[in-house]
N, C-alpha and C positions, 0 to 999 in steps of 0.2 A: 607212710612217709616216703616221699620220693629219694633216690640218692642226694641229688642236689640239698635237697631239706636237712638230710641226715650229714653231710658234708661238713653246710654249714653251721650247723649247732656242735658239732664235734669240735669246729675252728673257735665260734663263742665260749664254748666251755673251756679248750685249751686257756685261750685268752684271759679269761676271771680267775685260772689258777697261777701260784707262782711258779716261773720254769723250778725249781728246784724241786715243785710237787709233781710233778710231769715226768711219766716212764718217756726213755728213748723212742722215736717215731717205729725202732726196729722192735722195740719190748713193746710197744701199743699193736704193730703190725703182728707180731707173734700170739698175743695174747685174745687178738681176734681170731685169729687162725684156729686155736683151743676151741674157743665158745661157737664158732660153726661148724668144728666136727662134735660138739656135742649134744647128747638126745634132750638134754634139758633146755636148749635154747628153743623159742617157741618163736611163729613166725613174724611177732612184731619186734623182735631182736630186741626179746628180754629175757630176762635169766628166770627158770621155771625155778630154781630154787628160793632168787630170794626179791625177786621181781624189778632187778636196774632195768636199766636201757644199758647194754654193755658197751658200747660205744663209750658212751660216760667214764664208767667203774674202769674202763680199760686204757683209761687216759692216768688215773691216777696212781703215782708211782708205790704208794703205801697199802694199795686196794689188793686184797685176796680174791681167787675163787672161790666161789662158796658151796662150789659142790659137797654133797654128803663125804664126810668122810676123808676128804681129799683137795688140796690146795694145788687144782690140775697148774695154776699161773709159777708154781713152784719155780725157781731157777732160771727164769725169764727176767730179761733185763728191762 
């Protein structure tokens, strides 16, 4: 998936949720941050552990990480 691809489904998904369900643009920017220094992210930028598209999961404001053992999204807005 090209940026541009990935952009816009990021923009469609924001869009079908309600803002009230939607992390901050800085807690979405943050919580990307997480999932690409992580060794579980694989390179079609989905979660090895529980197979999202993080892109998605990291829009939503109720969404954990699902790393083993560890809620790395902890304390993020």
């Amino acid at each position: 998936m090209s940026k541009e691809e990935r952009e816009a489904l990021v923009r469609q998904s924001r869009s079908l949720l309600a803002p009230s369900d939607c992390c901050s643009d800085k807690g979405y920017e943050e919580r990307l941050r997480v999932c690409n220094s992580c060794e579980g992210l694989l390179p079609s930028e989905t979660c090895g552990y529980c197979g999202c598209f993080v892109h998605i999961r990291a829009l939503k404001k109720d969404a954990s990480c699902p790393y083993p053992g560890e809620n790395k999204w902890s304390g993020l807005s």
